[in-house]
BAFI-421955 format. One record per residue (C-alpha): y, x, z; residue number from 1. Coordinates in steps of 0.02 Angstrom, whole numbers, padded with zeros to 5 digits. Example, Ala and Ser with C-alpha at 12.3 -4.5 7.8 and 13.67 -1.06 7.14 Angstrom:
<sites>
       y       x       z  resi
  -00225   00615   00390     1
  -00053   00684   00357     2
</sites>
This chain:
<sites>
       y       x       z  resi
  -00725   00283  -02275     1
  -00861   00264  -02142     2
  -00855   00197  -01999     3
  -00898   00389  -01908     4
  -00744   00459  -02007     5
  -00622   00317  -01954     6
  -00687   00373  -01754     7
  -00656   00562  -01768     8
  -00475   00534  -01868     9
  -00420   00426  -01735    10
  -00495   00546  -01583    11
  -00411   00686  -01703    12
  -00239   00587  -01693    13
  -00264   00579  -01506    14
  -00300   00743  -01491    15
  -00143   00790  -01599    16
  -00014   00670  -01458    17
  -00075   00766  -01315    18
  -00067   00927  -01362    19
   00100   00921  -01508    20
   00125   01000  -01647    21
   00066   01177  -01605    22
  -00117   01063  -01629    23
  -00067   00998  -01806    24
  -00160   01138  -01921    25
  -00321   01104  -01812    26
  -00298   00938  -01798    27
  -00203   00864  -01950    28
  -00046   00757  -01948    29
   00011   00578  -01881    30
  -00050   00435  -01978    31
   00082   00306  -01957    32
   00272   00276  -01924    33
   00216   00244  -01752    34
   00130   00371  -01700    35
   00271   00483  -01737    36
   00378   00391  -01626    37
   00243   00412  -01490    38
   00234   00592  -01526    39
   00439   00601  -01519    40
   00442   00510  -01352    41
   00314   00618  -01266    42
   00379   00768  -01342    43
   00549   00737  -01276    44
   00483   00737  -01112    45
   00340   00891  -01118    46
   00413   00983  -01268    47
   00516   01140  -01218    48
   00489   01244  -01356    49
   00418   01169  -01548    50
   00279   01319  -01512    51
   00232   01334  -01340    52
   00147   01496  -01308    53
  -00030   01406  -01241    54
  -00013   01262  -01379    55
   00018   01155  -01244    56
   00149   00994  -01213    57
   00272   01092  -01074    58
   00415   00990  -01002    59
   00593   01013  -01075    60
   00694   00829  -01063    61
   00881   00843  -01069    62
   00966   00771  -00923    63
   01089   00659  -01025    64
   01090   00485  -00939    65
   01116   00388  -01127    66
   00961   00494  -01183    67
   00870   00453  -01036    68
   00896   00281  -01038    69
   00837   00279  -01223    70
   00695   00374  -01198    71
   00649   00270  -01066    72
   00658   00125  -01180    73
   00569   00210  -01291    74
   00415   00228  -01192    75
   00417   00053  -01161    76
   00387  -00008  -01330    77
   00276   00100  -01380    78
   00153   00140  -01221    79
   00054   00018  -01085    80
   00135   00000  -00916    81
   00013   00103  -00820    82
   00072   00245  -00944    83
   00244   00216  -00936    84
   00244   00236  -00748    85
   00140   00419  -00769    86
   00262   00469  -00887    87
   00420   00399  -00783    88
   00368   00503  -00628    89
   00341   00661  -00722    90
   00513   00660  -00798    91
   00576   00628  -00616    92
   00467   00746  -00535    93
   00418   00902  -00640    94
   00608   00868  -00716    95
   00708   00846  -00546    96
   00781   00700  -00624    97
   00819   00632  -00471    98
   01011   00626  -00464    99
   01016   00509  -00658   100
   00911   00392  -00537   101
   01097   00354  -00465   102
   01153   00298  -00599   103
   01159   00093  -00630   104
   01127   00106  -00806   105
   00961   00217  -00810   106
   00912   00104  -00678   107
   00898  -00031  -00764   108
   00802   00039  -00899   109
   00675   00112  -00790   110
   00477  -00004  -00776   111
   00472  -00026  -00579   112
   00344   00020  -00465   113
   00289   00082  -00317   114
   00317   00253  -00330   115
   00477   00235  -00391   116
   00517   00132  -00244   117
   00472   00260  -00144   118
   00588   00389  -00248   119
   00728   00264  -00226   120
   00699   00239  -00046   121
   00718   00423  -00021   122
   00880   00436  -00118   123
   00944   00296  -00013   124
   01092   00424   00092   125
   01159   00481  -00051   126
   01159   00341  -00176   127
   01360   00283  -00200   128
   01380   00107  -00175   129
   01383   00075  -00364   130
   01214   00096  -00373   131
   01158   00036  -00232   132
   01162  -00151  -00296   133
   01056  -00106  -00465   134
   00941  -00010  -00345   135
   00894  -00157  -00220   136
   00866  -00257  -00366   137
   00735  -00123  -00428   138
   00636  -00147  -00258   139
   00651  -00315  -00256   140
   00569  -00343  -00402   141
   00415  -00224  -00346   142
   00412  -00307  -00172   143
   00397  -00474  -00270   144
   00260  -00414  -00369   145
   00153  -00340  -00219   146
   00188  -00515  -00129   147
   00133  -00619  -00276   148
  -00015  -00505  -00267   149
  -00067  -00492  -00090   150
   00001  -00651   00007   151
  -00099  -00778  -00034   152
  -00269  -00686   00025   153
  -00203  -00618   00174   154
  -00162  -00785   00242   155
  -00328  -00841   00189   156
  -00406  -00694   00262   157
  -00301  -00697   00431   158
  -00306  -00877   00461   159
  -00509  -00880   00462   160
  -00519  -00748   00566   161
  -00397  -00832   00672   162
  -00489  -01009   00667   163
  -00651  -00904   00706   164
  -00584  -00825   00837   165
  -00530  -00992   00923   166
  -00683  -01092   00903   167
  -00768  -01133   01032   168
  -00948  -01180   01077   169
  -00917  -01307   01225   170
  -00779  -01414   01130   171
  -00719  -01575   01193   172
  -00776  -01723   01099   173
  -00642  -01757   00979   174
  -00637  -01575   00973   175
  -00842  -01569   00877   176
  -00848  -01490   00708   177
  -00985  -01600   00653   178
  -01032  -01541   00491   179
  -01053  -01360   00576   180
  -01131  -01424   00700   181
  -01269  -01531   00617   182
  -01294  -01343   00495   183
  -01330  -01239   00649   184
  -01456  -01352   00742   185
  -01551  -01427   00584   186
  -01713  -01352   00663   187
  -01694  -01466   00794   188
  -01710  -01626   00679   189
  -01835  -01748   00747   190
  -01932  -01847   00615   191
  -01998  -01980   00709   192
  -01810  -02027   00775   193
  -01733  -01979   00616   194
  -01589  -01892   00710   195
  -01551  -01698   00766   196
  -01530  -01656   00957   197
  -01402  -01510   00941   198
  -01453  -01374   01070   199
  -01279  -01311   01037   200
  -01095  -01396   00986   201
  -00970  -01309   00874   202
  -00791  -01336   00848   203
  -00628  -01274   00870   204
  -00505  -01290   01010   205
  -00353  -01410   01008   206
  -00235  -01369   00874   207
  -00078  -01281   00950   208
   00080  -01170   00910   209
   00047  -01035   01019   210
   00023  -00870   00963   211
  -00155  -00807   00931   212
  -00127  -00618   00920   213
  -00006  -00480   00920   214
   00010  -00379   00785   215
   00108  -00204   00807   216
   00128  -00113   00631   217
   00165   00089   00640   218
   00224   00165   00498   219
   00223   00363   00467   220
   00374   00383   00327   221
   00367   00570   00290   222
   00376   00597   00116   223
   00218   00581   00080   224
   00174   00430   00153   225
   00307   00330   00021   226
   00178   00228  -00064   227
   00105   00162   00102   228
   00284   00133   00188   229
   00300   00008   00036   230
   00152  -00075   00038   231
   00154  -00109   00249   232
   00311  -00166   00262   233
   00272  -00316   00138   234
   00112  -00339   00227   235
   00225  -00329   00377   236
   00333  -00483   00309   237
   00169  -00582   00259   238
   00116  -00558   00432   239
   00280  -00602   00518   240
   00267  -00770   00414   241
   00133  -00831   00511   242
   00148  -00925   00665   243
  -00009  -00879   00741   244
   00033  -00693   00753   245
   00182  -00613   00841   246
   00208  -00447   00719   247
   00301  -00316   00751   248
   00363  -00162   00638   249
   00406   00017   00691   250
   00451   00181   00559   251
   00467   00337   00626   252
   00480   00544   00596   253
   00532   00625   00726   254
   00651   00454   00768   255
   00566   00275   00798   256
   00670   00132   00737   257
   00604  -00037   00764   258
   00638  -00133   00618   259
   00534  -00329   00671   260
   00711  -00409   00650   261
   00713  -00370   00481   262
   00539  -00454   00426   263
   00603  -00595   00346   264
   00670  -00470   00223   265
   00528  -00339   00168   266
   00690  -00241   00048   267
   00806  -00243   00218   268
   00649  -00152   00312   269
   00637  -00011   00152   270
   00812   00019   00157   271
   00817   00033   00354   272
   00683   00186   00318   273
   00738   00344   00283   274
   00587   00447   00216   275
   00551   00636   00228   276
   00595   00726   00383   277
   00471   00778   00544   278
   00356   00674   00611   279
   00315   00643   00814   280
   00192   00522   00808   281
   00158   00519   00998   282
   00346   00459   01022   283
   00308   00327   00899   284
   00133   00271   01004   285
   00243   00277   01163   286
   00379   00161   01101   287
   00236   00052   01043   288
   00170   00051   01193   289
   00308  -00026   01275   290
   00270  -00185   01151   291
   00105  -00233   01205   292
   00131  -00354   01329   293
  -00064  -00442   01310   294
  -00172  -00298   01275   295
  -00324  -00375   01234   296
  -00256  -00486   01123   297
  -00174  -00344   00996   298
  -00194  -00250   00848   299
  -00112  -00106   00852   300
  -00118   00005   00670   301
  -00057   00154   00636   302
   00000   00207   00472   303
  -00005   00409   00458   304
  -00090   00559   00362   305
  -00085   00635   00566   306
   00021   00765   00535   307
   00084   00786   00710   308
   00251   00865   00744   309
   00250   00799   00926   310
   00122   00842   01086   311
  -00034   00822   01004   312
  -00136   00810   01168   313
  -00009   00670   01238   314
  -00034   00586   01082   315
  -00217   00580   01107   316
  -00219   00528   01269   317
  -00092   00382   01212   318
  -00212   00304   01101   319
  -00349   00330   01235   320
  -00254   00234   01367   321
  -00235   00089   01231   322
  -00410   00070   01212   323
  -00443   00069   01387   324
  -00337  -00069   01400   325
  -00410  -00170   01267   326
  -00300  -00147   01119   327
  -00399  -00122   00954   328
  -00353   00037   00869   329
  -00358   00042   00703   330
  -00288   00221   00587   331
  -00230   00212   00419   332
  -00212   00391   00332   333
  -00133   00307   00191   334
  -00104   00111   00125   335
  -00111   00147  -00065   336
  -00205   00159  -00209   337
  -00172   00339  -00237   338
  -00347   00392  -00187   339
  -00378   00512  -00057   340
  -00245   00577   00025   341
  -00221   00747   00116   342
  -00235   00711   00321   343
  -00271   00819   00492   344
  -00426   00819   00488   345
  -00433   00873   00664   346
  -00341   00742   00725   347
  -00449   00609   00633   348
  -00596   00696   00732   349
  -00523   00679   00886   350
  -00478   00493   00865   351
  -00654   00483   00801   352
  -00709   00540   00963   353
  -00607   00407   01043   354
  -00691   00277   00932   355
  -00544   00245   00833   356
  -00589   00239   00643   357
  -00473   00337   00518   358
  -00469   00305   00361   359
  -00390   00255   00193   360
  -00357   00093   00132   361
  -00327   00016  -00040   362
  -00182  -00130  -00019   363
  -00316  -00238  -00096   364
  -00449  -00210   00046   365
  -00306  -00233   00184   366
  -00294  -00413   00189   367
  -00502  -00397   00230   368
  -00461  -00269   00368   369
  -00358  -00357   00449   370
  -00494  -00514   00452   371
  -00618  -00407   00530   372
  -00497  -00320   00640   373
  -00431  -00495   00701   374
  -00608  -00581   00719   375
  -00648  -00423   00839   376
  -00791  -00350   00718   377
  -00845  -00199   00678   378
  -00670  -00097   00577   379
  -00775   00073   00570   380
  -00926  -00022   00496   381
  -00826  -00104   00391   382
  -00741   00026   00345   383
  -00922   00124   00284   384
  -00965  -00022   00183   385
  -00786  -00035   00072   386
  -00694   00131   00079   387
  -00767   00258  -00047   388
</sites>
């Protein structure tokens, strides 16, 4: 058999799994013991009738826990993570599978990740206390993962923009970066004396404890901003770590609740949110407002799609006030890798006007942000060159 034949049986066969057996007379059958397991799985979660009128997969899971939980284990074996978690969300949300998610059992079975942090953390009122064990164990093990994959370059990242920000170019004389120093005046090397006269010194200042920089985190957790409430409040918790900043953490809908106590533990902070509801974001800027004690020396960032419940104009005028005072500004509309999410885009003029960037932010760009937003450059710049 060619080579061309072997492509278009395979492409058939693919064919055939996405679209089920309404597809097979076109298409042809399965060709392995596997594949019909594949087909079984998916057709257990988008088969609701062995004909569907369009020849289409439509959903039609049973809600059975035990079959759930099989399923689930199914899927696992037989597809790649990154489909597993597709295929986990549609059974929760085309399915409203939400209330088996309280049980310990399918819990366990289930792959982890962010979004189903975010479906856990929004189940968190009504989950009985049986569950609620198997369910902090669920988020712990995503929060792990996101730390293992964002700490070590936000440190790095922070801590040069930090040790930037503090150098200095009249240092002391145990205070000289030499080997900076002798790079930036190397046109001033004299031949005949075999020796450079620096027209400028580098170094750093003295090495202390004291904080560099404030920090104050605001996070929107409406329901559609689950994904991002994740992913800040473990950047949150990196952040905290770090002597050099003083970080703080605020959630808020139509409530603010100041979780910075809880920053040594990223799963305490999901669990103290309670997602979905209203949202008054100019309460939230108020309350943070009341935080900044050194103005110039803070980052304040808001995490929101700018859906404003609140006084819009007050709001405004808020984050106007802030920059006035010397507080860089910077707007998330969403801290995710979801891709573009849906914002006010009236309100991201308006802060536009103010000269407050607003945009989105992959989790892996953050920990680059936050350099440039610490080292006082250029965020809406920055923000042209890496957000697509």
């Amino acid at each position: 058999m060619s080579a061309d034949r072997i492509d278009d049986d395979r492409t058939a066969r693919r064919w055939r799994l996405v679209l089920g057996t309404a597809a097979e007379p076109e298409l042809g059958g399965l060709g392995s013991p596997e594949e019909a397991a594949m087909d079984r799985a998916m057709g257990s979660l988008y088969d609701s009738t062995p004909d569907a009128p369009t020849g289409r997969r439509s959903a039609g899971l049973g809600g059975s826990a035990p079959r759930v939980a099989r399923w689930l284990g199914d899927i696992r074996t037989y597809f790649p993570s990154t489909v597993v978690e597709v295929m986990q969300r549609d059974a929760v949300e085309r399915l409203n599978l939400t209330q088996l998610l309280l049980e310990p059992e399918l819990l366990e079975a289930v792959e982890p990740d962010v979004h189903l942090v975010g479906t856990l953390l929004g189940l968190n009122k009504v989950m009985p206390e049986t569950t609620k064990a198997t369910a902090r164990s669920v988020v712990r093990r995503v929060v792990r993962d996101i730390e293992e994959r964002i700490a070590a370059r936000t440190e790095a990242a922070v801590s040069g923009a930090l040790n930037r920000a503090a150098r200095t170019r009249r240092p002391r004389a145990r205070d000289i970066d030499f080997d900076r120093t002798i790079r930036a005046n190397l046109a001033h090397y004299l031949p005949e004396q075999r020796t450079i006269v620096p027209q400028r010194l580098i170094g750093h200042g003295r090495r202390s404890r004291a904080v560099h920089r404030d920090v104050v985190l605001a996070i929107d957790q409406s329901g559609s901003m689950a994904a991002s409430v994740v992913y800040a409040s473990v950047f949150g918790a990196v952040l905290a770590s770090m002597r050099s900043l003083r970080t703080s953490l605020v959630v808020f809908d139509t409530e603010v609740v100041d979780l910075t106590d809880h920053l040594d533990d990223p799963v305490e902070v999901l669990f103290g949110t309670q997602l979905g509801g209203g949202t008054d974001i100019n309460r939230a800027i108020a309350y943070c407002q009341s935080l900044i004690t050194r103005p110039a020396d803070t980052l304040f960032v808001l995490v929101s799609d700018l859906f404003e419940g609140g006084i819009r104009h007050e709001m405004l005028r808020r984050v106007h006030a802030m920059k006035e005072a010397g507080v860089q500004v910077v707007v998330l509309l969403a801290l995710s890798d979801d891709g573009a999410p849906a914002f006010d885009h009236e309100n991201a003029a308006a802060l536009a006007a103010l000269d407050v960037p607003a945009f989105a932010c992959t989790p892996d760009a953050f920990p680059d942000l936050l350099a440039t937003a610490l080292d006082h450059g250029d965020v809406g710049a920055w923000a042209e060159r890496t957000v697509r």
